[in-house]
Each structure stands twice: as structure tokens, then as C-alpha cells.
C-alpha positions in Angstrom: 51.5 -20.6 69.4 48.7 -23.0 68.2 46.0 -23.5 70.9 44.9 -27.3 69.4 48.1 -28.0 68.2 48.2 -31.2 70.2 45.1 -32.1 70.3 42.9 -31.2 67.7 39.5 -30.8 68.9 37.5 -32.2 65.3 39.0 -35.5 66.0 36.4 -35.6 69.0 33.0 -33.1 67.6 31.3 -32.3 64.7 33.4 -29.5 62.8 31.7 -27.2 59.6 34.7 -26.1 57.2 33.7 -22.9 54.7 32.3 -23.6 50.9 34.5 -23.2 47.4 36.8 -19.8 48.1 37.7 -19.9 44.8 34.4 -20.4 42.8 33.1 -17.6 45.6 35.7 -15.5 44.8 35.9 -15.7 41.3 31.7 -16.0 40.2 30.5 -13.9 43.2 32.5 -11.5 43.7 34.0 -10.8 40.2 37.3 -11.2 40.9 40.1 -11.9 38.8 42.5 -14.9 40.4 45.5 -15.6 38.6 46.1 -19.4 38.3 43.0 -19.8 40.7 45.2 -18.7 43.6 43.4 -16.8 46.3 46.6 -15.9 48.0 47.2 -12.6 45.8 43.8 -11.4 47.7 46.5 -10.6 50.8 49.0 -8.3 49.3 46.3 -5.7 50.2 43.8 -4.6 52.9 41.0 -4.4 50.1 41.7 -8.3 49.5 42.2 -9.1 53.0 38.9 -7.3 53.9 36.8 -9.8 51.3 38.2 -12.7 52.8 37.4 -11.7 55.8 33.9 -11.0 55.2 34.0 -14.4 53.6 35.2 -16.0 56.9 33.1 -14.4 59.2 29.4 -15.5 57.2 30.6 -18.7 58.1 31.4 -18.1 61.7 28.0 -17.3 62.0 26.6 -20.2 60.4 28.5 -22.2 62.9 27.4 -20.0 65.5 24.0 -20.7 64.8 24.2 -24.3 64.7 26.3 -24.3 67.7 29.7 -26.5 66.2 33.2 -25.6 65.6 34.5 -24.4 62.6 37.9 -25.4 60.7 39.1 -22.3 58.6 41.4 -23.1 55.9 43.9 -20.5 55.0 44.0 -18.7 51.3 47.4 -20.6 50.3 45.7 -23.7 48.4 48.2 -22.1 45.4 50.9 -20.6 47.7 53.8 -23.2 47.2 57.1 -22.4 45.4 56.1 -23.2 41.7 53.1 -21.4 42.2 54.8 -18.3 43.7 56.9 -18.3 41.0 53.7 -18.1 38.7 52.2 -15.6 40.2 55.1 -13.0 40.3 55.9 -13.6 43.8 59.6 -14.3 45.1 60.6 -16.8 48.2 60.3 -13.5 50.9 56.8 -12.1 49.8 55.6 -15.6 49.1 56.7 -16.9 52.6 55.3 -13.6 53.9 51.6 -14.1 52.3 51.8 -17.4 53.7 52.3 -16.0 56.9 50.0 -13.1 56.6 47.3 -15.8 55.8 47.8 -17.4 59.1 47.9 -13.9 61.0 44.0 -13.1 59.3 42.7 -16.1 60.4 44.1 -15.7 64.0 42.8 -12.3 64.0 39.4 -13.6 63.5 40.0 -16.6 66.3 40.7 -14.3 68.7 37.3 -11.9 68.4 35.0 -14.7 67.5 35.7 -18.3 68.8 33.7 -18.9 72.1 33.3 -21.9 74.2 30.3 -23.2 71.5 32.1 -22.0 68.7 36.3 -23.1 68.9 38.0 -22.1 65.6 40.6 -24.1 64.2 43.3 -22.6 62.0 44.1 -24.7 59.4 47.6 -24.2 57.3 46.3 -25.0 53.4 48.9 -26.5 50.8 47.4 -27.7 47.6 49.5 -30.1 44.9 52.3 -29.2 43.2 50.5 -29.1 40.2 47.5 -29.6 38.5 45.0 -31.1 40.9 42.7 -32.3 38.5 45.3 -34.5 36.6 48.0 -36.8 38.1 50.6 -36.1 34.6 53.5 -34.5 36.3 54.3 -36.4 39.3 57.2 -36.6 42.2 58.9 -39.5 44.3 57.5 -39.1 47.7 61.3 -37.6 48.8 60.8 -35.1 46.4 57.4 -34.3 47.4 58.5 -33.6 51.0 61.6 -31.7 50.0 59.0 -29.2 48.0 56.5 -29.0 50.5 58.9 -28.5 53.3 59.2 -24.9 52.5 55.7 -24.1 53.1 55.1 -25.9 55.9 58.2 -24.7 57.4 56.7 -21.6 57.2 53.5 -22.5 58.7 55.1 -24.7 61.7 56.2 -21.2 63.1 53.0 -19.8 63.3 49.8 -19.9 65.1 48.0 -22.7 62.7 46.8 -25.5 64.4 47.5 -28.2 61.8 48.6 -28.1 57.9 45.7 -29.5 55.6 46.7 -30.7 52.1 43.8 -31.1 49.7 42.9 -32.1 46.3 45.7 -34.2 46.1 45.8 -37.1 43.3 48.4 -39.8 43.6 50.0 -41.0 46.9 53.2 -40.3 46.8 52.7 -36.7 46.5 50.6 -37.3 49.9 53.4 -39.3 51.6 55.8 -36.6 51.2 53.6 -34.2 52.5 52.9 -35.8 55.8 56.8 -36.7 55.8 57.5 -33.1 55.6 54.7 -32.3 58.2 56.2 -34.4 60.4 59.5 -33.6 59.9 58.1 -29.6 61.3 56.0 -31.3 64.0 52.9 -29.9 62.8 49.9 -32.2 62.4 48.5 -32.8 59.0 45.6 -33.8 57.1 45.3 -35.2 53.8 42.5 -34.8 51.3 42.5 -36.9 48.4 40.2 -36.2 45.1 38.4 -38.4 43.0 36.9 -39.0 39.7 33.2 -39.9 38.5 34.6 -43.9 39.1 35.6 -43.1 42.9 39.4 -43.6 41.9 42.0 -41.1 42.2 43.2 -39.8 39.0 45.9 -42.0 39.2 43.8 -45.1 38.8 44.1 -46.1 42.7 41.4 -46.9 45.2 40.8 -44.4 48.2 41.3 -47.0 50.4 44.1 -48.5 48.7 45.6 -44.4 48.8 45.1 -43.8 52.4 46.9 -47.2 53.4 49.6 -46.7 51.7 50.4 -43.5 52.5 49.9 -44.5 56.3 52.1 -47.6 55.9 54.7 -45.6 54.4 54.3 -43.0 57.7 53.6 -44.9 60.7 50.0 -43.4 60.2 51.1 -40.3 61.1 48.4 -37.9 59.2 45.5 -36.8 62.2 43.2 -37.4 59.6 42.2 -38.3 55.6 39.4 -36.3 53.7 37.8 -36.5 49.9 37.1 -32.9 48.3 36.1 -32.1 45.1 33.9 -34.8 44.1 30.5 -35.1 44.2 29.0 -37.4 46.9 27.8 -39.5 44.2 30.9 -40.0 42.8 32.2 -41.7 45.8 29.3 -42.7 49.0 29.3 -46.1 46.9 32.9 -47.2 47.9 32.6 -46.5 51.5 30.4 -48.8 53.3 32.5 -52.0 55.0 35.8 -50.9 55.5 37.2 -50.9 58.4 40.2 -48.4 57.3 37.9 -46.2 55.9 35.4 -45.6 58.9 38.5 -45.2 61.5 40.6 -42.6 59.0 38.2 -41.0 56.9 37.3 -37.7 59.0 35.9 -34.9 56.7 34.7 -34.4 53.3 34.1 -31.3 51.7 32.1 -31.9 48.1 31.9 -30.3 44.9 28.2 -28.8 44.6 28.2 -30.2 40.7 28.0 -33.9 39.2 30.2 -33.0 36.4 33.5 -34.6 36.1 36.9 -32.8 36.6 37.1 -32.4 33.1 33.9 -30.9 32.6 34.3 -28.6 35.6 37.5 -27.5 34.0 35.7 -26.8 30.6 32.9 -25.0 32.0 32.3 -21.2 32.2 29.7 -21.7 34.3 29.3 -21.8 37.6 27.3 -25.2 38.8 25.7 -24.8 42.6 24.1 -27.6 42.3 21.2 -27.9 45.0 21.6 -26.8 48.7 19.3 -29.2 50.2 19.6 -32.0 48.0 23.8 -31.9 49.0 23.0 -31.4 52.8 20.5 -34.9 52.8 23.6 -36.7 50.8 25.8 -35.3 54.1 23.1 -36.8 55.9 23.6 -40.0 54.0 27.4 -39.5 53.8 27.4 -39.5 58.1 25.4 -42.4 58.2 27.5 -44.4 56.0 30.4 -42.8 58.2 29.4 -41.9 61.8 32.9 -40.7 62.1 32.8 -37.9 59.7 33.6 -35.0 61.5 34.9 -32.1 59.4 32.1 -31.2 56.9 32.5 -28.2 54.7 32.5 -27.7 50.5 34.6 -27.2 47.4 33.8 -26.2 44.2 30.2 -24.7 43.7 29.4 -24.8 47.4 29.0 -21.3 49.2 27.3 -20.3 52.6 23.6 -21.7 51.4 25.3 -25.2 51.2 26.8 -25.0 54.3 23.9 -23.9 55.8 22.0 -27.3 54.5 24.2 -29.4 55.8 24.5 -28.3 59.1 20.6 -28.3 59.4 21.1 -32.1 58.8 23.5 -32.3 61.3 21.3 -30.8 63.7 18.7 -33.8 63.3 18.6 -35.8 66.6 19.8 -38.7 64.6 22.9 -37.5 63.4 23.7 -35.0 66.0 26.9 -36.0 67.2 
């Protein structure tokens, strides 16, 4: 069973999350991912064994700095249509799911300490293309297609389900309906464009208050990943809804637009130091950011930079 499952400790402490898996996986280590789906890295000990070693460089970044860390699992492409992409039917992909879940506990258990707790966090990603909100689904259909992976999560030991890069709200409503529906607590992470809106044209804060009013507020939490602090520090100074539900961000390491990113064969890492200041910028905007990892372009160096922010008397929290 989940040790923080009722009471998830980043809602109270400053929490680092890992960089981009993906763009790590893919531009630093050489590997091939199908459809950008990490989850095919578990079908075999020589796959598990990277992501562990991925895993554990940031454990000891948090270890260093003395904060928790939220680990997401490797199932950010692991839902039905993806499974069905990649070759995998409903037992292996429900398995993989699992087996995600298991790797991450594994590593709980040897390395989490009294300075360092671990959260395990259950990753679903959109149904389909995260960067473009084309193909979309009633929020009752949403939760019917999220329901099977989070079914599968609710019986394991993962602390909370975390949905990210999500791109119009209904998608999100079904997702915490379905979370809810399996008791499991859930976070939602929307992304935006270069304008700060959702590729469906709405607001942030117009996105997270729907989808609480259509819930009872029943996500833990809302996040913004894969976007560039630039793209979105402008919109969130002087709301109220925003400061209260807005817990974590975890930021693209490039400027460049979805499209562009998309386009590009190339990774972009940005600048370490200049993203961990714009943290630094991001938490004074938001004292109540509390989850604080990466996305696309971001690996341990980034992660390192903004935690050295952190540590600054005046943001320590």
C-alpha cells in the first residue's frame, strides 16, 4: 500500500521532480523510443536498469540539497491507444504499468530517509497528441479511457496518479473523475503555448477552475509542464486561484514553441543556471510552488540549478 496516500507530503515542503525522461533517453542515451513512450524500457532488465540509473542521479541531487523527491513513473504513453501502438495487448500493457510502479517502490524502499521521503507518482499522459488539442473527448469519455490505467495504478503502491501535458479541460475533468472514482489522488498538469494559453485557446486559470467546478475541487494539486517560464510567469501574478492551486511546474529547457520543438532534431538544453534563477523568479511570484522538476531539454544539470536556488535563505521553504 501507498505510504502518502492520504496525505501527500509536497502539499506541505519543497519537492524536486526528475528532468525530460524522454529527451534523456532518447539524445543521451541513444535510444530508440517508439511513439516517445518510455514504457517499452520495462519489458527488460537492460531497460529497467537505465531507468534506474536515471532515478537514482536524482535521488542524490535531492539528497544533497536535503528535499523530497516526486518520481514519476515511465507510463506518460502507457494508456490503451498507446498500448495498442506500441504492440502491447491489455495484460502486458496493464503489467508494464504495474512493473513501473514496482521499480520505483524498489528504489523507495533502499533510498528514501527521513530528509529525503520519495513519492511514487502514477504518470498518465493525453490520449493523444499533447502538443495539439485536434482530437478531443467529452469529459465522460475521458474518464471512461483513463479509468483503465488508473485502475491499475489504484492497486498498487503509488502514492497519487499525476496527469501531464494535458491540453483542453475536459480531457482533465475526466481524469480526476476517474481518479476519484479509484480513490487515488491526482494531479493535473496542464501545457501551454508561447501566448500562456492552452492549445485549446483557454486561459490557465480559466482551465483549472473549470475543471475544479466540474469536480468539487477534487485534484490535490494543478501544475504547467512543457513550457518555458517565459512563456507563462507573465499570467501568474494576482490571482488568487492560481497561488492556492498551482503547486509544481516542471519547464521545458527551450524557448521554442511546441511546434518548433516538434520539428527540431536537435536537442535544445537551454541554460542550467539561467532556468534555475527563472525558478527563483517562478517561487517568488508563487510562494506555494512546491513540486519543481523539468520536461523537455531539462536533465540532472538543470535540476541541480534549481535546487541551488531553492537553497537561498530567501526562498528556502
Amino acid at each position: 500500500m501507498s505510504r502518502y496516500r492520504n496525505d501527500l507530503p509536497q502539499l506541505y515542503d519543497t519537492f524536486i521532480a526528475d528532468g525530460g525522461l524522454e529527451t534523456t533517453m532518447i539524445f543521451h542515451e541513444g535510444l530508440d523510443l517508439p511513439h516517445f513512450a518510455t514504457v517499452v524500457m520495462l519489458r527488460d532488465e537492460a531497460g529497467r536498469d537505465i531507468l534506474r540509473r536515471y532515478y537514482l542521479r536524482y535521488i542524490e541531487l535531492a539528497r544533497a540539497h536535503r528535499v523530497g523527491i516526486v518520481l514519476d513513473t515511465a507510463t506518460w504513453r502507457a494508456s490503451p491507444d498507446w498500448g495498442w501502438s506500441l504492440g502491447c495487448d491489455a495484460q502486458e500493457l496493464a503489467g508494464l504499468n504495474r512493473r513501473a510502479v514496482e521499480l520505483l517502490e524498489s528504489i523507495r524502499q533502499t533510498h528514501a530517509s527521513a530528509t529525503t521521503p520519495i513519492v511514487v507518482s502514477a504518470q498518465l499522459g493525453p490520449r493523444g497528441d499533447g502538443y495539439v488539442a485536434d482530437l478531443r473527448m467529452s469529459a465522460s469519455q475521458a474518464r471512461d479511457y483513463h479509468a483503465v490505467q488508473i485502475g491499475t495504478f489504484a492497486a498498487t503502491s503509488a502514492d497519487l496518479v499525476s496527469a501531464y501535458t494535458l491540453n483542453y479541460v475536459d480531457e482533465a475533468i475526466g481524469i480526476v473523475e476517474a481518479a476519484r472514482d479509484h480513490a487515488m489522488p491526482v494531479a493535473i498538469s496542464f501545457t501551454v503555448e508561447t501566448d500562456a494559453l492552452l492549445p485549446s485557446g483557454e486561459g490557465l486559470a480559466e482551465a483549472i477552475r473549470r475543471c475544479d467546478e466540474a469536480t468539487d475541487a477534487y485534484a490535490a494539486y494543478y501544475m504547467i509542464n512543457c513550457a518555458h517560464p517565459e512563456h507563462f510567469a507573465h499570467v501568474l501574478d494576482g490571482d488568487p486561484l492560481l497561488a492556492e492551486r498551482l503547486r509544481g511546474v516542471r519547464a521545458n529547457a527551450s524557448r521554442c514553441s511546441h511546434a518548433e520543438l516538434d520539428d527540431s532534431t536537435e536537442l535544445d538544453t537551454g541554460d542550467p543556471e539561467e532556468l534555475g534563477r527563472q525558478y527563483a523568479d517562478l517561487r517568488r511570484r508563487l510562494p506555494g510552488l512546491s513540486v519543481l522538476g523539468g520536461c523537455c531539454g531539462t536533465d540532472h544539470r538543470h535540476i541541480d540549478a534549481i535546487a541551488r536556488q531553492l537553497d537561498s535563505p530567501a526562498l528556502a521553504a
